[in-house]
Jmol script that loads the backbone (N, CA, C; Angstrom):
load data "model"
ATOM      1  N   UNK A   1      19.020  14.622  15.671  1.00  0.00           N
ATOM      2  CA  UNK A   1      19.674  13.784  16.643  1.00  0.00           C
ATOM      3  C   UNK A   1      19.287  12.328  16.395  1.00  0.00           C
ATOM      4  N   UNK A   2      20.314  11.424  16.489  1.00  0.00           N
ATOM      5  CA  UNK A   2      19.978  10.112  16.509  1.00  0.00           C
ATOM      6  C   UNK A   2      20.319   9.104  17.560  1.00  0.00           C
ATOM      7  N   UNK A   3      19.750   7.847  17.516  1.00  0.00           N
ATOM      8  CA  UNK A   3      20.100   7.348  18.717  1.00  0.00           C
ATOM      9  C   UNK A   3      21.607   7.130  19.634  1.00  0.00           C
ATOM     10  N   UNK A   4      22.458   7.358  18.226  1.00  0.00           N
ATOM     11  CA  UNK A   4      23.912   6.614  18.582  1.00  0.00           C
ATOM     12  C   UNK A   4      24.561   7.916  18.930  1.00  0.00           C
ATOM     13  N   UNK A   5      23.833   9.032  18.992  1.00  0.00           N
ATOM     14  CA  UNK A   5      24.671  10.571  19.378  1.00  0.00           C
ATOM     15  C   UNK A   5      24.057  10.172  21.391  1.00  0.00           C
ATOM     16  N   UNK A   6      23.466   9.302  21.646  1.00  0.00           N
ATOM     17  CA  UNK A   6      23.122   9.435  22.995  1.00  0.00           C
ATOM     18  C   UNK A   6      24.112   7.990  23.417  1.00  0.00           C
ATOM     19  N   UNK A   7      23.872   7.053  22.806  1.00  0.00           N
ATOM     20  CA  UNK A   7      24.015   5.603  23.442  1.00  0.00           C
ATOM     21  C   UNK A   7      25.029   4.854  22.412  1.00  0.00           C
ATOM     22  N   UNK A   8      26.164   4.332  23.044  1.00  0.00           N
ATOM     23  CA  UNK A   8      27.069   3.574  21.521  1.00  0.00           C
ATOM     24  C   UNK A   8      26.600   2.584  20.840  1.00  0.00           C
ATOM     25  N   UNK A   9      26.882   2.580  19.456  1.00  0.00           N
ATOM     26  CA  UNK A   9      26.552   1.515  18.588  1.00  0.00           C
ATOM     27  C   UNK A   9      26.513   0.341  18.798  1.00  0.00           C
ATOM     28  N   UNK A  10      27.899   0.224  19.344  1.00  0.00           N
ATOM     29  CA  UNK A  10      28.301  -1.589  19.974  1.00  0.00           C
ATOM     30  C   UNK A  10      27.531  -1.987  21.255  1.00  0.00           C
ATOM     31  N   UNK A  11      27.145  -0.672  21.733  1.00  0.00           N
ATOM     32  CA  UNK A  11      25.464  -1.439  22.577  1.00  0.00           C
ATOM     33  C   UNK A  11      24.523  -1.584  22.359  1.00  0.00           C
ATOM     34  N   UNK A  12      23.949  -1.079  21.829  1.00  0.00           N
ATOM     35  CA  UNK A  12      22.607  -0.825  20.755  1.00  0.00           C
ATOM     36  C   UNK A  12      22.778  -2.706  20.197  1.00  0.00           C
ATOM     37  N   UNK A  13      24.054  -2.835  19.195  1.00  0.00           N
ATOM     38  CA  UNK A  13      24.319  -3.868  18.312  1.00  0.00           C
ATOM     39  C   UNK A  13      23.982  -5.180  19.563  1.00  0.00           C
ATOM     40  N   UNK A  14      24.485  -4.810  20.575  1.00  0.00           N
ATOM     41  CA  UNK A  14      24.884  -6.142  21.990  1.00  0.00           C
ATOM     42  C   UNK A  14      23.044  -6.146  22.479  1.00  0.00           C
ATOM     43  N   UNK A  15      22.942  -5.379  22.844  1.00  0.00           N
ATOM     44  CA  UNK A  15      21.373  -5.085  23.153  1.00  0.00           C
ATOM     45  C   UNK A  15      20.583  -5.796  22.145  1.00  0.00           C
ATOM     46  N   UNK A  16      20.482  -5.792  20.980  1.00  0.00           N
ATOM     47  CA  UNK A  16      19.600  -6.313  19.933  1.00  0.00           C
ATOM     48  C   UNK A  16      20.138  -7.467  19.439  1.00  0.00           C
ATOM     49  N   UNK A  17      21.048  -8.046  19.821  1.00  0.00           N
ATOM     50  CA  UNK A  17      21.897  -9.435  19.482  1.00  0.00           C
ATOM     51  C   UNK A  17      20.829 -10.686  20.857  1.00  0.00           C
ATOM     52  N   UNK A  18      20.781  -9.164  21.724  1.00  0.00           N
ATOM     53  CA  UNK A  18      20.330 -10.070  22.967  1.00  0.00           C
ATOM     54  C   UNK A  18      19.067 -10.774  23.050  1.00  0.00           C
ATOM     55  N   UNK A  19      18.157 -10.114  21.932  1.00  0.00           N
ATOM     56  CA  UNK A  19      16.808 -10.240  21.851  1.00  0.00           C
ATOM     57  C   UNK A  19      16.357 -10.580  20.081  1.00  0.00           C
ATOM     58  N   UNK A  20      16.970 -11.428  19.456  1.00  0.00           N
ATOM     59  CA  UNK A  20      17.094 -11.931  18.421  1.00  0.00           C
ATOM     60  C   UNK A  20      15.794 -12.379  17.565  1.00  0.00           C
ATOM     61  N   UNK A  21      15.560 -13.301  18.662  1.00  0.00           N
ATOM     62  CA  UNK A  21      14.365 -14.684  18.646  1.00  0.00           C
ATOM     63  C   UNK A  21      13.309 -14.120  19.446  1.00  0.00           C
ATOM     64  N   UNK A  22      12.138 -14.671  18.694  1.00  0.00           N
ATOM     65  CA  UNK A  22      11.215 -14.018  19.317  1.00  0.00           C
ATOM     66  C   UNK A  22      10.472 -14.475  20.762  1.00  0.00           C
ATOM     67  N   UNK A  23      10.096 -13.499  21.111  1.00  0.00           N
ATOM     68  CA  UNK A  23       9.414 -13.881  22.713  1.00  0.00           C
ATOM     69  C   UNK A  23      10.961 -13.731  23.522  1.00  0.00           C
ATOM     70  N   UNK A  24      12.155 -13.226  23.156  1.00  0.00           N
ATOM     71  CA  UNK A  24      13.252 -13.285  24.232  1.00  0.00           C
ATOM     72  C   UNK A  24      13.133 -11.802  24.942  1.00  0.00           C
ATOM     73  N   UNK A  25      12.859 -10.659  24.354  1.00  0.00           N
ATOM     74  CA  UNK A  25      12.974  -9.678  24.200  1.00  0.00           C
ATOM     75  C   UNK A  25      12.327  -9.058  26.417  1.00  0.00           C
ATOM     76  N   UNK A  26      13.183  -8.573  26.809  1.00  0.00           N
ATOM     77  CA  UNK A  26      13.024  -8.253  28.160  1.00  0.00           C
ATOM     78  C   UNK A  26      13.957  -6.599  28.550  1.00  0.00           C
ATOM     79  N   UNK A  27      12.750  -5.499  28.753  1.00  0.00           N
ATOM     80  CA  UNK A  27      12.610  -4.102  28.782  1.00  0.00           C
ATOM     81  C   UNK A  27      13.559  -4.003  29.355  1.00  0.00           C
ATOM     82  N   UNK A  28      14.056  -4.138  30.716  1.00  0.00           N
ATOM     83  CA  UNK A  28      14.978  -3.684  31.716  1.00  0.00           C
ATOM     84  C   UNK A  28      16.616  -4.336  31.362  1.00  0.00           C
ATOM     85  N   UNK A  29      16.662  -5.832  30.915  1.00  0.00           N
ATOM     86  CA  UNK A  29      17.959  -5.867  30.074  1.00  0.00           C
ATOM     87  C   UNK A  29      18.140  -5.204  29.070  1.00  0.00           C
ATOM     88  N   UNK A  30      17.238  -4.931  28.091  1.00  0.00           N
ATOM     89  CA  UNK A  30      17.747  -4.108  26.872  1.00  0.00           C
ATOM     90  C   UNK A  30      18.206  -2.995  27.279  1.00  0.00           C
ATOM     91  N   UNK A  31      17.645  -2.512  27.862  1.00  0.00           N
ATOM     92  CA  UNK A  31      17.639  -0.626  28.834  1.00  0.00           C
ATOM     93  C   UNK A  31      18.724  -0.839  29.034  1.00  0.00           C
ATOM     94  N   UNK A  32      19.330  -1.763  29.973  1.00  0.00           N
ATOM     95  CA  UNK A  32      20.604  -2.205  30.549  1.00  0.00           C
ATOM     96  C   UNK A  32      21.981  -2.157  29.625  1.00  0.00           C
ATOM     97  N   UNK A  33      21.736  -3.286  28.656  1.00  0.00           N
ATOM     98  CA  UNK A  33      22.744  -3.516  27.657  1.00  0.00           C
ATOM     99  C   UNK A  33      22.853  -2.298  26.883  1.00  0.00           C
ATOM    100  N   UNK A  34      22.352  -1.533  26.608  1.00  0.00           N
ATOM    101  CA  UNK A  34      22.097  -0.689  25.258  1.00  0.00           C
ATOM    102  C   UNK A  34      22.953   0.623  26.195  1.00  0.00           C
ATOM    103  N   UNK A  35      22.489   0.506  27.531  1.00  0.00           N
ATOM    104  CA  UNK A  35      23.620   1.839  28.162  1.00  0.00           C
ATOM    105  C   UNK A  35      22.274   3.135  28.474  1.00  0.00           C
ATOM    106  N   UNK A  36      21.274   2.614  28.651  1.00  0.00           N
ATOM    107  CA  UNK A  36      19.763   3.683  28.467  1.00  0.00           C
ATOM    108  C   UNK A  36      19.939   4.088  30.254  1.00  0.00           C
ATOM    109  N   UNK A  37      20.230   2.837  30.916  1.00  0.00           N
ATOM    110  CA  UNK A  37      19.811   3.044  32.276  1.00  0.00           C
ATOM    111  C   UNK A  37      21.176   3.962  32.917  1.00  0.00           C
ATOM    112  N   UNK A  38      21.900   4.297  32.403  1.00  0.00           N
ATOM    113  CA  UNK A  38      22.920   4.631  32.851  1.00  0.00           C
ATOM    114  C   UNK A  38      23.019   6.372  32.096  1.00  0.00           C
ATOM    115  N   UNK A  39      22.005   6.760  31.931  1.00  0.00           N
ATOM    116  CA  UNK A  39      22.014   8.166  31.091  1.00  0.00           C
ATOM    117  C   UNK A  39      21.074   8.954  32.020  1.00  0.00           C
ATOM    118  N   UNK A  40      20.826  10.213  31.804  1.00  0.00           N
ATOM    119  CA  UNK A  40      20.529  11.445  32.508  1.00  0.00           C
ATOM    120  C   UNK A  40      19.233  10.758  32.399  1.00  0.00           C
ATOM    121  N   UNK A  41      18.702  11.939  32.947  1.00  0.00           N
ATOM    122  CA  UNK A  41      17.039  12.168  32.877  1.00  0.00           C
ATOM    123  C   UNK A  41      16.527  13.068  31.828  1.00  0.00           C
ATOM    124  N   UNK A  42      17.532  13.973  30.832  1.00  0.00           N
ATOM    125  CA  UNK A  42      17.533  14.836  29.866  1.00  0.00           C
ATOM    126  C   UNK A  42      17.886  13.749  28.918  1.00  0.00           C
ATOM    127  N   UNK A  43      18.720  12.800  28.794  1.00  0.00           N
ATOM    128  CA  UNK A  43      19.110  12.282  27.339  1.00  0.00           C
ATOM    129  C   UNK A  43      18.205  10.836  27.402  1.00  0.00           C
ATOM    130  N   UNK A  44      17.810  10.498  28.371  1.00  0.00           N
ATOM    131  CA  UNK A  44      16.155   9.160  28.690  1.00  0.00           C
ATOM    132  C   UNK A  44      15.104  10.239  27.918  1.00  0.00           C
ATOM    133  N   UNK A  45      14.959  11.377  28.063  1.00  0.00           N
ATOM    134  CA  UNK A  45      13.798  12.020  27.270  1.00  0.00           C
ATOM    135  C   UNK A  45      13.926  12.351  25.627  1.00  0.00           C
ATOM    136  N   UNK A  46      15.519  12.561  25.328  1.00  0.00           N
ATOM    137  CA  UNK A  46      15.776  12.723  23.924  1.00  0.00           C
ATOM    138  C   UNK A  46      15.761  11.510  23.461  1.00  0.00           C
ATOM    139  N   UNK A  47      15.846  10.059  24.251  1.00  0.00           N
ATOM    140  CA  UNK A  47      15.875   9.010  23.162  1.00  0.00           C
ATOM    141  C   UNK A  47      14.526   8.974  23.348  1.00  0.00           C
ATOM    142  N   UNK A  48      13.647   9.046  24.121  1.00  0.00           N
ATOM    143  CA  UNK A  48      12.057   8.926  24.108  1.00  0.00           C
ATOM    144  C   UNK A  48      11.514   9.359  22.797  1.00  0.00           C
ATOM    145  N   UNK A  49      12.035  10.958  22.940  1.00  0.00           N
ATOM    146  CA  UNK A  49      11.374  11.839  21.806  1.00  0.00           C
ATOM    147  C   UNK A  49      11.787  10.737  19.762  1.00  0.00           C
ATOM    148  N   UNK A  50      12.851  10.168  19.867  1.00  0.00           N
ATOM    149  CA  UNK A  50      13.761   9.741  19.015  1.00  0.00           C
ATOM    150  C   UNK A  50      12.873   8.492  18.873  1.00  0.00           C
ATOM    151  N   UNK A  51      12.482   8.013  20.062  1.00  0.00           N
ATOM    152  CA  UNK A  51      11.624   6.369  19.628  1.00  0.00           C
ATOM    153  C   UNK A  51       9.663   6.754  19.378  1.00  0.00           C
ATOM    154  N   UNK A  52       9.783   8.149  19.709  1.00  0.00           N
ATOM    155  CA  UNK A  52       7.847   8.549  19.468  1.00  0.00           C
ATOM    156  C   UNK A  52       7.613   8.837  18.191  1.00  0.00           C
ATOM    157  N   UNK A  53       8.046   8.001  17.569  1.00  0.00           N
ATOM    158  CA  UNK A  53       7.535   7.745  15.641  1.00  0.00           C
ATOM    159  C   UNK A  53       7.027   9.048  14.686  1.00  0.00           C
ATOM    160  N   UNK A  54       5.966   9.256  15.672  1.00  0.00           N
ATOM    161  CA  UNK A  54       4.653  10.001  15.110  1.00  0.00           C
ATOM    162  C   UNK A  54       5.093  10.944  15.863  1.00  0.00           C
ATOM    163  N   UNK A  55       5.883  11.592  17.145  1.00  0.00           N
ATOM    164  CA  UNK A  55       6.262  12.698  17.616  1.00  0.00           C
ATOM    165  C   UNK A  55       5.027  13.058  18.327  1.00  0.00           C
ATOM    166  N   UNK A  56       4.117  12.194  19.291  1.00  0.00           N
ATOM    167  CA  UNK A  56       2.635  12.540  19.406  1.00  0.00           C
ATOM    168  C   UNK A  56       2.666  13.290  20.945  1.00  0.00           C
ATOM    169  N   UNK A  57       4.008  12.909  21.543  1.00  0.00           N
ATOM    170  CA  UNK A  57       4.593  12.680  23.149  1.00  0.00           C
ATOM    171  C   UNK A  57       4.287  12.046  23.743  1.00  0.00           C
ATOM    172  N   UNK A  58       3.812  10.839  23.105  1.00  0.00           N
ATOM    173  CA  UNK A  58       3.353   9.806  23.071  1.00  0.00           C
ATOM    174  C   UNK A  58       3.910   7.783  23.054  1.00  0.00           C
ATOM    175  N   UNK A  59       4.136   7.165  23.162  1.00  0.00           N
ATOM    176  CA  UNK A  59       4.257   6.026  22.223  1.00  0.00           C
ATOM    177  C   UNK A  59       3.260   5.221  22.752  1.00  0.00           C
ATOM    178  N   UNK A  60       2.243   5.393  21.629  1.00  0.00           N
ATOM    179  CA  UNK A  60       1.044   4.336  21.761  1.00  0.00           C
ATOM    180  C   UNK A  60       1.601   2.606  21.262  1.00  0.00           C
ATOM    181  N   UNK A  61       0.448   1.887  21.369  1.00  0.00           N
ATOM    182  CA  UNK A  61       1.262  -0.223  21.360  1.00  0.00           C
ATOM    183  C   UNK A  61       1.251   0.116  19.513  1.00  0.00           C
ATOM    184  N   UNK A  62       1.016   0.758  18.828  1.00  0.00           N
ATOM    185  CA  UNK A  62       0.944   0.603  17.543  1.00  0.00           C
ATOM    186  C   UNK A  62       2.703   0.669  17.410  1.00  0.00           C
ATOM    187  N   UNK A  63       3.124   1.750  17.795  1.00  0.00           N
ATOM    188  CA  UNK A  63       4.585   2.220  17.292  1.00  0.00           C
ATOM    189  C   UNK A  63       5.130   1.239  18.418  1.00  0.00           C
ATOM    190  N   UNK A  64       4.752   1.123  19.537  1.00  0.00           N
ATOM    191  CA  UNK A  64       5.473   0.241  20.460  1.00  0.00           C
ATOM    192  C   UNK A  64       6.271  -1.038  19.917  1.00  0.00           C
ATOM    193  N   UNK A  65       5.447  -1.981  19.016  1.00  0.00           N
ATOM    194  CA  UNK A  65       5.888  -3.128  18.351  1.00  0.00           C
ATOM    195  C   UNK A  65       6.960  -2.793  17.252  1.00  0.00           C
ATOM    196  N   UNK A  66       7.351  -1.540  17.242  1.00  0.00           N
ATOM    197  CA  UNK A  66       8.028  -1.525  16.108  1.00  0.00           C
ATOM    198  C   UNK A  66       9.430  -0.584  17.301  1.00  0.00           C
ATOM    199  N   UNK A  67       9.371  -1.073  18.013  1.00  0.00           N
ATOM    200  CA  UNK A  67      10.602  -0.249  19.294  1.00  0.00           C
ATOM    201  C   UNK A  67      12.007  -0.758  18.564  1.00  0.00           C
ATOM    202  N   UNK A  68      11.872  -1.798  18.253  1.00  0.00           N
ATOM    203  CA  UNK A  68      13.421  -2.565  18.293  1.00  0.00           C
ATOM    204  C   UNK A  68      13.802  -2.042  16.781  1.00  0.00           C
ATOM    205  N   UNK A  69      13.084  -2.364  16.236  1.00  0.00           N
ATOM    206  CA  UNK A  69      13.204  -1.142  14.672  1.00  0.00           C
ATOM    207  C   UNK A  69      13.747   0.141  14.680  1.00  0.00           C
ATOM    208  N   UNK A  70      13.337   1.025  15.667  1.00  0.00           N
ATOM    209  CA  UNK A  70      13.743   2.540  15.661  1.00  0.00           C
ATOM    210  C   UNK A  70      15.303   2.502  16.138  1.00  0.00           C
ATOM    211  N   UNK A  71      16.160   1.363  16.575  1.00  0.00           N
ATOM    212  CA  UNK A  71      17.524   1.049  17.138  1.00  0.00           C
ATOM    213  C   UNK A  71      18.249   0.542  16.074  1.00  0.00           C
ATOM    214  N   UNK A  72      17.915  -0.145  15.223  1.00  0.00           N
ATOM    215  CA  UNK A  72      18.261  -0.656  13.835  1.00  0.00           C
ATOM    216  C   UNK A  72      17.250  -1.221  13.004  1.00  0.00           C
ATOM    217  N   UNK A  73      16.851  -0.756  11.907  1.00  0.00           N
ATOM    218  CA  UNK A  73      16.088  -0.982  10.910  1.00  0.00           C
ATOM    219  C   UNK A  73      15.706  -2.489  10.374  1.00  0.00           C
ATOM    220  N   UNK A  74      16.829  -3.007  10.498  1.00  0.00           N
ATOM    221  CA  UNK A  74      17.084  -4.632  10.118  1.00  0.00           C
ATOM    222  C   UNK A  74      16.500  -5.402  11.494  1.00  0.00           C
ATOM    223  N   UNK A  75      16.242  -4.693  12.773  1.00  0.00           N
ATOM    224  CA  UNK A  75      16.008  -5.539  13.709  1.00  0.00           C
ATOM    225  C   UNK A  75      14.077  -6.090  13.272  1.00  0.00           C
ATOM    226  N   UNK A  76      13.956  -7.268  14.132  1.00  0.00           N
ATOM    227  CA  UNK A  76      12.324  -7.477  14.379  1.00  0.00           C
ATOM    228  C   UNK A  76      11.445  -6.689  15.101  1.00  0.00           C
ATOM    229  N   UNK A  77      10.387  -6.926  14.543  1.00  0.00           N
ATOM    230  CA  UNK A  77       9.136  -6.234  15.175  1.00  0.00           C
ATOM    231  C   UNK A  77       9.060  -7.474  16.407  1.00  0.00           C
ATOM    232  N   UNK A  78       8.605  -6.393  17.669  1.00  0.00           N
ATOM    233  CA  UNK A  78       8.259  -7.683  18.575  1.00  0.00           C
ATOM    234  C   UNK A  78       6.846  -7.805  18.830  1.00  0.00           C
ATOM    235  N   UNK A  79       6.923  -9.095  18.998  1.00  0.00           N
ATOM    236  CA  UNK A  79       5.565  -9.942  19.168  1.00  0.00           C
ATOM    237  C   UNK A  79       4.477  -9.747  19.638  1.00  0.00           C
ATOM    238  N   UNK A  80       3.559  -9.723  19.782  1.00  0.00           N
ATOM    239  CA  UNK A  80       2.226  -9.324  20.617  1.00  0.00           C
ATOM    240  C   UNK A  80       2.070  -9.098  21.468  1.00  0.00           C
ATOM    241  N   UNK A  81       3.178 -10.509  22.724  1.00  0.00           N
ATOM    242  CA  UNK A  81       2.434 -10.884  23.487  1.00  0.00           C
ATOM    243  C   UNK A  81       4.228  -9.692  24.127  1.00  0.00           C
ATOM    244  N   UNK A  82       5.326  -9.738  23.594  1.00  0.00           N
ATOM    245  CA  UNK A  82       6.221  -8.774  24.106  1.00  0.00           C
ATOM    246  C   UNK A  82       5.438  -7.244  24.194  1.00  0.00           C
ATOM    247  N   UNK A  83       5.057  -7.126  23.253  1.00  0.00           N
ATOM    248  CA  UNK A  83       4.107  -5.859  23.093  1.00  0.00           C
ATOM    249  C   UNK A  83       3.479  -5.214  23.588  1.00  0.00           C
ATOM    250  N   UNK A  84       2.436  -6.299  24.300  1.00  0.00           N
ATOM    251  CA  UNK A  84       1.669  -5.902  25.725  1.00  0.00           C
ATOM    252  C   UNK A  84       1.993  -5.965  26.956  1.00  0.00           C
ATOM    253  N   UNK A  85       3.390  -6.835  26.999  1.00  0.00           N
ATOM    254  CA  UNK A  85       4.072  -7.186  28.385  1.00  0.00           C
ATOM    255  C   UNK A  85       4.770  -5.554  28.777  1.00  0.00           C
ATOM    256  N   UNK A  86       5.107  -5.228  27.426  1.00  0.00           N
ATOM    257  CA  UNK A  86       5.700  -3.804  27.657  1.00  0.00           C
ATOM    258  C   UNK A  86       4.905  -2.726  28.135  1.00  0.00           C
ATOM    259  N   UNK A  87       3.890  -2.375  27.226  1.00  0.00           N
ATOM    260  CA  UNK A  87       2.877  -1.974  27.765  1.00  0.00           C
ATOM    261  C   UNK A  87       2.545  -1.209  29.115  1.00  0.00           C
ATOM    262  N   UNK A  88       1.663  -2.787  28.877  1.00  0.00           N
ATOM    263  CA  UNK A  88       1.484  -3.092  30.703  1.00  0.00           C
ATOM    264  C   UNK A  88       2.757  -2.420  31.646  1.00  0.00           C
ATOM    265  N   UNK A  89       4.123  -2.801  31.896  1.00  0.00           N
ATOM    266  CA  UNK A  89       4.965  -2.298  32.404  1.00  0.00           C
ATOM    267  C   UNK A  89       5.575  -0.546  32.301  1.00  0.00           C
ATOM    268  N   UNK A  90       5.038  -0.399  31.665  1.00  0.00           N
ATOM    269  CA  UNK A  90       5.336   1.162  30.825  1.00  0.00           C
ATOM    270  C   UNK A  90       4.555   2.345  31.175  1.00  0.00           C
ATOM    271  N   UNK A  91       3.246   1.575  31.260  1.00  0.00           N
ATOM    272  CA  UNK A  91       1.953   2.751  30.849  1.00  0.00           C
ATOM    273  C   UNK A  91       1.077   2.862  32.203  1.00  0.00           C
ATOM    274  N   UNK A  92       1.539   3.582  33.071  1.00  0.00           N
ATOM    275  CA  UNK A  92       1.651   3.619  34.608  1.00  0.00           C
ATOM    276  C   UNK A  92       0.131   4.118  34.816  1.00  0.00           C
ATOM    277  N   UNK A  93      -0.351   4.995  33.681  1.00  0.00           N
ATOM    278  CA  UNK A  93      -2.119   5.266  34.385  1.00  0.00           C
ATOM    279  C   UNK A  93      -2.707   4.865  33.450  1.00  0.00           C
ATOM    280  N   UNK A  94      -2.602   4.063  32.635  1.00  0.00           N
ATOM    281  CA  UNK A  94      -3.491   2.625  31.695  1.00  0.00           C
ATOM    282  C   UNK A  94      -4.310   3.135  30.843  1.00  0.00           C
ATOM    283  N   UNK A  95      -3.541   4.401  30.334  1.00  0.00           N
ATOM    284  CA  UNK A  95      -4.193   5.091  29.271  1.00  0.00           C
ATOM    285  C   UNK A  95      -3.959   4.214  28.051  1.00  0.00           C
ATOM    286  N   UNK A  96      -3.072   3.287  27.759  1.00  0.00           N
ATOM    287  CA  UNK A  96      -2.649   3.017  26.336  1.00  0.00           C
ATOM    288  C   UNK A  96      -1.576   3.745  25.863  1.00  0.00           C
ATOM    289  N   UNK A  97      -1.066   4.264  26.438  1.00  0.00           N
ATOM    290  CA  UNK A  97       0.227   4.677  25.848  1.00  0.00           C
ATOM    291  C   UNK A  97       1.325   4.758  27.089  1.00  0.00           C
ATOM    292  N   UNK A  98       2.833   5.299  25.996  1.00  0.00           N
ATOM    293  CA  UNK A  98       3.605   5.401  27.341  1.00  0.00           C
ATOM    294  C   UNK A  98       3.966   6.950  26.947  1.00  0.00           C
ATOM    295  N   UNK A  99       4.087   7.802  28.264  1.00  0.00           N
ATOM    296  CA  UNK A  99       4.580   9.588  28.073  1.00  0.00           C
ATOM    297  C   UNK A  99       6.009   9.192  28.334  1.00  0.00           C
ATOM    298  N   UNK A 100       6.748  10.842  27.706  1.00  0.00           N
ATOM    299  CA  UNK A 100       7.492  10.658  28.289  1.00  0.00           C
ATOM    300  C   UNK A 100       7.983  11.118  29.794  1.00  0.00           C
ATOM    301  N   UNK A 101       7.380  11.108  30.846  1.00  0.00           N
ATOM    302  CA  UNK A 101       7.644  11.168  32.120  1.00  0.00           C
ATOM    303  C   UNK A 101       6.975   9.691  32.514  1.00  0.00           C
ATOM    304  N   UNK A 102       7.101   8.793  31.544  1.00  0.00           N
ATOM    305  CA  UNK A 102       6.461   7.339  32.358  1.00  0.00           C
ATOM    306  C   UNK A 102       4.848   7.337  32.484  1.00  0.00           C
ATOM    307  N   UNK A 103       3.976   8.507  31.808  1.00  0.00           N
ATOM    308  CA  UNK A 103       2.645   8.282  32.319  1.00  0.00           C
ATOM    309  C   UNK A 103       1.702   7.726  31.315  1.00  0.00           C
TER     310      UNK A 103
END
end "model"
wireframe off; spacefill off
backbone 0.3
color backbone group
């Protein structure tokens, strides 16, 4: 399964157009544009599984910086300080990672 069997291309493409330059990059518009927030609670867990790199059930900040990558290959790695902003927002009992039920 890949991402574009859940979410269309031309959002994915609009989504990552949106966050170009670095330091623009903001979780809840991309979610938005890309068509993420508007999907089940079964196909939010298949793109999870699709963005957990290492398949750990996991996404620790290592694979995190490389999020916008797993949507298109050609996109940027984001920045540090996007990195940890995500994080932080993501990783609800401050283990360092994000599950996929948000924990």
């Amino acid at each position: 399964m890949t991402l574009t069997n859940i979410l269309s291309a031309s959002d994915i493409a609009a989504a990552l157009r949106d966050c170009q330059a670095p330091d623009s990059f903001n979780f809840k518009k991309f979610f938005q544009t890309c068509g993420l927030t508007k999907k089940s609670a079964a196909q939010v867990k298949d793109v999870f599984r699709i963005l957990d790199n290492d398949q750990s059930g996991f996404i620790e900040e290592e694979e995190l910086k490389f999020f916008l990558q797993r949507f298109d290959q050609s996109a940027r790695e984001l920045t540090s300080t996007e990195t940890r902003e995500f994080m932080l927002a993501a990783d609800h009992d401050n283990d360092g990672r994000i599950g996929v039920d948000g924990e």
